[in-house]
C-alpha positions in Angstrom: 28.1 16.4 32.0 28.5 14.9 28.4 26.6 16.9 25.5 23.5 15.6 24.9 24.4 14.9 21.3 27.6 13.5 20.5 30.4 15.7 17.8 30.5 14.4 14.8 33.5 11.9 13.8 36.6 13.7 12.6 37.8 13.4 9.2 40.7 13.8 7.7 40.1 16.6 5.2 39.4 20.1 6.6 35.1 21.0 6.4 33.7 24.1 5.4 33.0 26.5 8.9 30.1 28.6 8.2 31.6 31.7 9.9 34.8 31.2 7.9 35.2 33.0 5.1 38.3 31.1 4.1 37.4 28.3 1.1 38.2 24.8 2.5 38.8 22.0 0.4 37.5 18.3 0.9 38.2 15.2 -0.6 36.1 13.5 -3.5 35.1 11.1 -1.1 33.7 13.7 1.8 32.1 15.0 -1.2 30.4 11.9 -1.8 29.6 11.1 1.4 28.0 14.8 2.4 26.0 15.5 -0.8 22.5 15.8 -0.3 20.1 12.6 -2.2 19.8 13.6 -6.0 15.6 13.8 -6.6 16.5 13.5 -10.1 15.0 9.8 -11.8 18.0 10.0 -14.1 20.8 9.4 -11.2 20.9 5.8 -10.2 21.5 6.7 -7.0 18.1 7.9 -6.2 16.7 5.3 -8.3 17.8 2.8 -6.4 16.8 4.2 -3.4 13.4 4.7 -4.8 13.1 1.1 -6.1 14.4 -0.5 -2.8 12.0 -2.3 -1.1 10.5 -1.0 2.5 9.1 -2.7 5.3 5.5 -1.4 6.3 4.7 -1.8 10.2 1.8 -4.2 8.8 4.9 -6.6 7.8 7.1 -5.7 10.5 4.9 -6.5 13.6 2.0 -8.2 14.0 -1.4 -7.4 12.9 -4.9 -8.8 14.6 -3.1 -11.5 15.7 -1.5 -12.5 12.4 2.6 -12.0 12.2 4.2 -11.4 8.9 6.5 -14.3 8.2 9.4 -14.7 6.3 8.8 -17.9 4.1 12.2 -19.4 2.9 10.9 -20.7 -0.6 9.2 -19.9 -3.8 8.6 -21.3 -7.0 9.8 -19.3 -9.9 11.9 -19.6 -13.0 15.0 -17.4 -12.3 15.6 -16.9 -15.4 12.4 -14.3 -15.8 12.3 -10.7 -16.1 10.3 -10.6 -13.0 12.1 -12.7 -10.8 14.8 -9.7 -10.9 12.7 -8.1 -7.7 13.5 -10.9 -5.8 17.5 -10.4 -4.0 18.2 -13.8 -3.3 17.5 -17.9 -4.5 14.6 -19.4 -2.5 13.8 -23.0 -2.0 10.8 -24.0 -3.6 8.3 -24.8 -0.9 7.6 -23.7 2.4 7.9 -25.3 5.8 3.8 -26.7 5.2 5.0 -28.3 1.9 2.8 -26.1 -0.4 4.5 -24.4 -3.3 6.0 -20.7 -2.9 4.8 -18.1 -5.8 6.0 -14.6 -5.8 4.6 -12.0 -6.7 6.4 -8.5 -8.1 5.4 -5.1 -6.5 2.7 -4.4 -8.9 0.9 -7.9 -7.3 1.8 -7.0 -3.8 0.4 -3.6 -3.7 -2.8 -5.1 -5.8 -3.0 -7.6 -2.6 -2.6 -5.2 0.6 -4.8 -3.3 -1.5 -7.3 -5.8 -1.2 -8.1 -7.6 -4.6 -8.3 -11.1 -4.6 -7.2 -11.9 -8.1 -3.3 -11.4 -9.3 -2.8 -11.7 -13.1 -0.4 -13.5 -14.8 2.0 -10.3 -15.2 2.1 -9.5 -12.2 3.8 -12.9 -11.0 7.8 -12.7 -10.7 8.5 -15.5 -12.9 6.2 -18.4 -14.2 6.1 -21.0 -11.6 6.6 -24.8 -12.4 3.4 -25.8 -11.9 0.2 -27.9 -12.6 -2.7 -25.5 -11.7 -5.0 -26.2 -9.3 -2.8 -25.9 -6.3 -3.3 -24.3 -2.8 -0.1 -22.3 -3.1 1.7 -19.8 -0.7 1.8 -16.1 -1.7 5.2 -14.1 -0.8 6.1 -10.7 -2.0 9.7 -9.9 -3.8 11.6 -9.9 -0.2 10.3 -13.7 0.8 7.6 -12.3 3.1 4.4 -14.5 3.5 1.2 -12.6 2.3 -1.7 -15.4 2.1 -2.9 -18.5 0.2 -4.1 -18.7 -3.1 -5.6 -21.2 -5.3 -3.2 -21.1 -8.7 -3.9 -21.3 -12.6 -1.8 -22.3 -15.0 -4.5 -22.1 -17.9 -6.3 -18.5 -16.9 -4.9 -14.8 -16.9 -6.1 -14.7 -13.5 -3.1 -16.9 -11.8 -3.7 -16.5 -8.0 -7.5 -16.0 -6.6 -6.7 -15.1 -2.9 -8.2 -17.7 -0.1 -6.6 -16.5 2.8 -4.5 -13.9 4.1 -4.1 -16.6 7.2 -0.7 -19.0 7.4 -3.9 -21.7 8.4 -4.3 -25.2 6.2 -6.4 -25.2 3.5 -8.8 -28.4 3.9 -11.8 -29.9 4.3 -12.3 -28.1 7.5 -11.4 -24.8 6.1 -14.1 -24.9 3.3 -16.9 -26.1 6.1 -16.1 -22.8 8.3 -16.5 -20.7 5.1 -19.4 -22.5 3.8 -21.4 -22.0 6.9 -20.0 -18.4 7.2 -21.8 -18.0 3.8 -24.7 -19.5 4.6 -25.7 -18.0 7.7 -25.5 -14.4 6.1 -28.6 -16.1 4.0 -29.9 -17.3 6.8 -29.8 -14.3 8.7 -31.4 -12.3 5.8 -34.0 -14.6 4.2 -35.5 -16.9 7.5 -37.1 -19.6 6.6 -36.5 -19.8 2.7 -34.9 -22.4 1.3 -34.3 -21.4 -2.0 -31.4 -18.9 -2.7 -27.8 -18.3 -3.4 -26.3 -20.6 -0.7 -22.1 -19.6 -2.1 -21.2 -16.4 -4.5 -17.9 -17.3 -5.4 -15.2 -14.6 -4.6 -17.8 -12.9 -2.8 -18.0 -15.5 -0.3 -14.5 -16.5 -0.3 -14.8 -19.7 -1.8 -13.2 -18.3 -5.3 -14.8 -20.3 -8.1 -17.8 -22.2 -6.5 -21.4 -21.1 -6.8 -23.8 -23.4 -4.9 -27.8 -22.3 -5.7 -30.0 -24.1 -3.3 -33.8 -25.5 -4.3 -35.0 -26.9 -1.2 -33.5 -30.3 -0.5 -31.4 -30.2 -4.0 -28.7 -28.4 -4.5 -27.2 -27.2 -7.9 -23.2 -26.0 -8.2 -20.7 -24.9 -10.5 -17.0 -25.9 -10.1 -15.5 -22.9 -12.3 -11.3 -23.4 -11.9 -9.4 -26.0 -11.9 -8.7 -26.0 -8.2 -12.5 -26.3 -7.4 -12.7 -28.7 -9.7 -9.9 -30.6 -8.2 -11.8 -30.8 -5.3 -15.0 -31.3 -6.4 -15.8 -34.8 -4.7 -14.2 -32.7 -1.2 -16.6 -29.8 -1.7 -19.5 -32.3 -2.4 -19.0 -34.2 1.2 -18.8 -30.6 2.5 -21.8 -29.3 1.0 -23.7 -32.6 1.5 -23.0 -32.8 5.1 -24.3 -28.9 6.0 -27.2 -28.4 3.7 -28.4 -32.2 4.5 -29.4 -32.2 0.8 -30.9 -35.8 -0.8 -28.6 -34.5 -4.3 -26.3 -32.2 -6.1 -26.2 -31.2 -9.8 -23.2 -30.4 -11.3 -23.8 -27.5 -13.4 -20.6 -26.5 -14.4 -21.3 -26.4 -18.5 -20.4 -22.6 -18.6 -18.1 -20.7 -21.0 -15.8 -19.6 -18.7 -14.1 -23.1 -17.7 -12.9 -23.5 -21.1 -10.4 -19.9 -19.8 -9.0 -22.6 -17.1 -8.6 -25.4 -20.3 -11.5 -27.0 -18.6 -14.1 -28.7 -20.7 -18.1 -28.2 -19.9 -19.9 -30.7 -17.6 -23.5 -31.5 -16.4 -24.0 -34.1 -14.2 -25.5 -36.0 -11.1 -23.1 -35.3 -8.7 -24.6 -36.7 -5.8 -27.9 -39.0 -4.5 -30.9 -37.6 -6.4 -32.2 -35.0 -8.3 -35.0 -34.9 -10.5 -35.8 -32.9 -13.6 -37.8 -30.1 -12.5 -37.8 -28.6 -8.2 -40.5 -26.0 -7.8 -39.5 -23.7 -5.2 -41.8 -20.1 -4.4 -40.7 -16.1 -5.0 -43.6 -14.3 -2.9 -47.0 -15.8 -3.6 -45.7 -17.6 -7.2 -44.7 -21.4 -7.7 -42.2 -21.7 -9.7 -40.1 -24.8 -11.5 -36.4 -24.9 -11.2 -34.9 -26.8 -14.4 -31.8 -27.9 -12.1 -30.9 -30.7 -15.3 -30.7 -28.6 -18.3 -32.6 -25.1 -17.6 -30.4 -22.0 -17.6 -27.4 -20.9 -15.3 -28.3 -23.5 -12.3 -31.6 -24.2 -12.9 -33.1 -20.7 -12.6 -32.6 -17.1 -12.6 -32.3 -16.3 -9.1 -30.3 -13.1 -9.1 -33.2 -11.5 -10.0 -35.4 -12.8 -7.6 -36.2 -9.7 -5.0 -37.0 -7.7 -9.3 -39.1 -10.3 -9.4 -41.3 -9.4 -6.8 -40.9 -5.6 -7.2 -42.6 -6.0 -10.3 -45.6 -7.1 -8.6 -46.2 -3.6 -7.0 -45.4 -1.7 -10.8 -47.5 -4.2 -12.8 -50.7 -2.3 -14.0 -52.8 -2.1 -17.4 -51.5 -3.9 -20.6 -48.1 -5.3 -19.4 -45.4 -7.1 -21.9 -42.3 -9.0 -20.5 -39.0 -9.5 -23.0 -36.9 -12.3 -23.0 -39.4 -14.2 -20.6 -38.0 -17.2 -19.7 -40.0 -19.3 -17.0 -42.0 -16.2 -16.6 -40.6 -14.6 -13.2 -41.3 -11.3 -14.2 -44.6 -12.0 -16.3 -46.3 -13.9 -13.2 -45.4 -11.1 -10.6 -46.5 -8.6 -13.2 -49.9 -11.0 -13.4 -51.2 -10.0 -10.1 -51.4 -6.5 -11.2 -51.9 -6.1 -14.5 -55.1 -6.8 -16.3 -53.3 -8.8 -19.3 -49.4 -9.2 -19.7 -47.9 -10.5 -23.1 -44.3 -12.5 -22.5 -42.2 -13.3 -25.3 -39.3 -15.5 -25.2 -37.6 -16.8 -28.0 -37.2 -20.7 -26.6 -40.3 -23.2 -27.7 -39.7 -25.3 -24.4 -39.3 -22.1 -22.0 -42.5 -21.0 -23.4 -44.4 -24.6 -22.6 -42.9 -23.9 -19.0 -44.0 -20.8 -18.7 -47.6 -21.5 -19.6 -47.6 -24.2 -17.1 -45.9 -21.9 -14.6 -49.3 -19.7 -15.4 -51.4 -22.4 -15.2 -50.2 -23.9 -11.7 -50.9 -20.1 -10.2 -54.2 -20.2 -11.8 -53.3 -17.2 -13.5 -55.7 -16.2 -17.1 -54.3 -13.4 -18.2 -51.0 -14.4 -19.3 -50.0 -14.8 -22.7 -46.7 -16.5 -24.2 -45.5 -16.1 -27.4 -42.4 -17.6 -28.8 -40.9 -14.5 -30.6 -37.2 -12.9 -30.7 -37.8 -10.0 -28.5 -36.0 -7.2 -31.3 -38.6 -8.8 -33.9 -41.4 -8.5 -31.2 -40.8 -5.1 -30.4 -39.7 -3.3 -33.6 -43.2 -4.9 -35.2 -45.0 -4.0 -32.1 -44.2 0.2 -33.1 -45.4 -0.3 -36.5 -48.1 -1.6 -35.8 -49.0 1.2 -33.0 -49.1 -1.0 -29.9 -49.1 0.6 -26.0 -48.3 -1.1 -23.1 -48.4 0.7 -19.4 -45.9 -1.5 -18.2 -42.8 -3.1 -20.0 -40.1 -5.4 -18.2 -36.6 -6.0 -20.3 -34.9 -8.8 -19.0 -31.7 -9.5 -21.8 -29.1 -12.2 -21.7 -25.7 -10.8 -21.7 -24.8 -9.0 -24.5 -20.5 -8.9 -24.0 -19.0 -11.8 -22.8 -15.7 -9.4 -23.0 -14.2 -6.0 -23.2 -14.5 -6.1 -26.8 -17.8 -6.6 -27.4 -19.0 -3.5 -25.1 -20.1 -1.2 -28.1 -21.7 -3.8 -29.6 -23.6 -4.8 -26.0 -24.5 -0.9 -26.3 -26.3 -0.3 -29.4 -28.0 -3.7 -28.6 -29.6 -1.9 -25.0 -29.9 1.3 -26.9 -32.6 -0.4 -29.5 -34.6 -2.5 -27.3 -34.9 0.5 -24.6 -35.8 2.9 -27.2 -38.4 0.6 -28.7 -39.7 0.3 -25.6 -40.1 4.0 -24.6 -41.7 4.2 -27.4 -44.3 1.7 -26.7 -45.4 2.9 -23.4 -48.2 5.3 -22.7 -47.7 7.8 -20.8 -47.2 7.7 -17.0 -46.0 4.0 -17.8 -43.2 1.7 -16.3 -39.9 0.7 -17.8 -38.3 -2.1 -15.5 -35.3 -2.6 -17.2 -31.7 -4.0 -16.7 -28.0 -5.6 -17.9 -26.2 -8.6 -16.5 -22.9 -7.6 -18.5 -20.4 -6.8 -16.1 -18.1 -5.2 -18.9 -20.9 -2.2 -18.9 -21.2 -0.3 -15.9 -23.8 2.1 -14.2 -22.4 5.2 -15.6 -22.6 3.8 -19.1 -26.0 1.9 -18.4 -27.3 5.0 -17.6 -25.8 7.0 -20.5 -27.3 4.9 -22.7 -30.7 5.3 -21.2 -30.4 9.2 -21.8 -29.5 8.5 -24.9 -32.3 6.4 -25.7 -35.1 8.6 -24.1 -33.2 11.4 -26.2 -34.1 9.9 -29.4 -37.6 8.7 -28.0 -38.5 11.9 -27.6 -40.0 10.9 -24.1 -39.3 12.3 -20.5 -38.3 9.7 -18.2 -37.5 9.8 -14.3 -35.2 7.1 -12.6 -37.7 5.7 -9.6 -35.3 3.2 -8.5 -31.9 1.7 -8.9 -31.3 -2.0 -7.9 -29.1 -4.4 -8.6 -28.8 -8.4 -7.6 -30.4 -9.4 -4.2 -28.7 -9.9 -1.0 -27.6 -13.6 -1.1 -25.3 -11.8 -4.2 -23.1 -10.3 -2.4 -20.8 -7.8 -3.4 -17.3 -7.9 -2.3 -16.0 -4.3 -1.8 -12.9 -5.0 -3.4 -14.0 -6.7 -6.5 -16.3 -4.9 -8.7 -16.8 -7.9 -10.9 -19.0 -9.4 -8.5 -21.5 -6.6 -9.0 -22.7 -7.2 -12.4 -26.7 -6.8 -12.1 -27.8 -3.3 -13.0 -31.8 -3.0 -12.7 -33.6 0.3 -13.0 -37.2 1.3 -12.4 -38.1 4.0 -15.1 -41.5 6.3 -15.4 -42.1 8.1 -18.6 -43.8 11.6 -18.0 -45.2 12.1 -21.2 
């Protein structure tokens, strides 16, 4: 019977017998060919074995149905250092006739990892394009990864679509619009005002859609989106069966795509002010000029919390329409809210006046101003609600954002009487939780107060948050009791 395990090929030089004591000689070449791997990063022989590229089973066979794919194209400039990962010329678009981008290793392991957005560095080469397209994402070998919408303008150069080989069109963005709308549908029946698409979040990467009943208000917020703006209106249109849309996209962040601000009737007919309900309150949307879309929506579940904290003398901060002051209204026996903007005040007295509501007070103040004179003077409130604009629009501005929480929180600690109610958040992304919450302490610290955390919240539900992109969890809220 033949051995199990074939002997070894012969060679012409003699190898070294383990039970012979005698010293055997080989040639350069066995000895090359017999040395173990070198481990050391310095020999280029275990460098490029470390750097090669390896097929995963995920690439190899299929997965749920979807078969890794070797596209033959992609659309780089060769000349780049990046485009050095890539062994071999590709033609520049694939057998759909969409343009090929590659990403390096960095990108692909950012991908299977799960993160929609690849940055600019982490492209192998700069492609020769417009911006704006549906584009085809391969790795370094040629393999197909997903779709992408691409920018040319933004540091953010792919935002991931699909991880599908399926065409991107107007029947794609109707499957994930509905897909996004039933999760509302599912979660808040029967309202018809809320967060209809969040972006990323949804899978529609730069598109928010707020609904107000029949009107819808939307923001086009890259290029590609706003390439196909008149695409997404048909869509949008056609499954909401809304009598108009408002373009809302005058926000700062186009101008990182080179796109300029816009505010517009998109569609049919929409009128200056949609009132729309949050619990037992009537409230007007400003879908033409108010802020973000019209209102504030992502805080619309704090909203009604406040209704259950609001008790005694209550003042709201940075008031707007009055969606805080109103819940806090039904509660407390007289609320002050200040809000800097003449017109925001006028709406939210007639806010207060169409809920028949007495006992609320606006005054057009700068909220620091308001609060710093309110310690001098002695002033006690049982419940306080800060509600601040963002205070970093980037990375830079963090500290900055910080001290600017730090002051208003510890004026308002100061303010409230014991046993009282700090509802109190941050829409800046840039400062998370951890450093929220350090703040806080610190604040408390130098109020020489007590306080317990009651609650943490953040946006409501129609915000989703995708797990793989923090950035769409931005809303920190927190419920705070002082204890003496």
């Amino acid at each position: 019977m033949a051995p199990r395990n074939p002997p070894p090929r012969a060679s012409n030089a003699r190898r070294a017998d383990p039970r012979d004591s005698r010293t055997v000689k080989s040639t350069p070449r066995d000895q090359a060919r017999t040395a173990p791997r070198s481990t050391d990063p310095r020999d280029s022989r275990f460098k490029a074995h470390r750097e090669a590229p390896m097929e995963t089973p995920a690439q190899a066979d299929s997965v749920g149905g979807r078969v890794a794919q070797r596209p033959t194209s992609h659309t780089v400039d060769r000349r780049s250092p990046g485009a050095r990962e890539s062994h071999r010329a590709l033609p520049q678009v694939g057998a759909d006739g969409l343009p090929n981008v590659v990403i390096n290793r960095r990108g692909t392991e950012r991908w299977q990892e799960g993160h929609p957005w690849i940055y600019r560095g982490d492209l192998a080469g700069e492609p020769t394009l417009l911006g704006g397209e549906v584009v085809r994402v391969l790795d370094a070998r040629g393999w197909f990864l997903g779709k992408a919408f691409y920018s040319k303008a933004s540091k953010i150069a792919l935002r991931c679509l699909t991880l599908e080989d399926e065409p991107v069109d107007k029947a794609f963005f109707a499957r994930r619009i509905a897909q996004a709308d039933a999760l509302r549908r599912r979660i808040d029946t029967g309202q018809t005002t809320y967060r209809a698409v969040h972006a990323d979040a949804d899978l529609l990467p730069g598109l928010v859609v707020d609904r107000f009943g029949d009107v819808l208000s939307a923001q086009f917020l890259v290029k590609a989106t706003d390439d196909r703006r008149e695409l997404l209106a048909d869509v949008l249109l056609e499954h909401f069966g809304a009598r108009g849309l408002m373009d809302r996209s005058d926000v700062g962040v186009r101008a990182l795509e080179g796109l300029a601000s816009r505010r517009e009737v998109l569609r049919g007919e929409v009128p200056e002010t949609v009132p729309y309900t949050e619990g037992s309150i009537t409230l007007l949307a400003d879908v033409r000029a108010g802020q973000k879309t019209g209102a504030f929506l992502d805080q619309r579940e704090n909203h009604l919390l406040a209704a259950t904290y609001g008790a005694g003398n209550a003042l709201d901060c940075f008031a707007y329409h009055g969606g805080f002051a109103l819940q806090l209204a039904r509660g407390a026996t007289h609320v002050t809210a200040v809000e800097i903007s003449g017109p925001a005040c006028a709406t939210l007295r007639e806010n207060a006046s169409r809920n028949g509501l007495t006992n609320v007070e606006a005054v057009e103040a700068n909220a620091f101003d308001f609060l710093r004179d309110a310690v001098d003077e002695g002033r006690r409130f049982d419940t306080i609600v800060l509600d601040p604009p963002s205070f970093a629009k980037n990375k830079d501005a963090v500290e900055a954002a910080l001290r600017g929480y730090k002051e208003i929180n510890l004026r308002a600690l100061q303010l409230l009487t014991p046993g009282g109610v700090l509802m109190t958040g941050s829409c800046t992304y840039h400062v998370d939780e951890e450093r929220f919450e350090a703040m806080l302490a610190s604040a408390s610290a130098d109020a020489k107060r007590r306080v317990q955390i009651v609650e943490r919240r953040g946006a409501p539900r129609d915000h989703p948050v995708l797990v793989h992109l923090r950035e769409t969890r931005y809303l920190k809220f927190y419920v705070l009791r002082v204890l003496d």
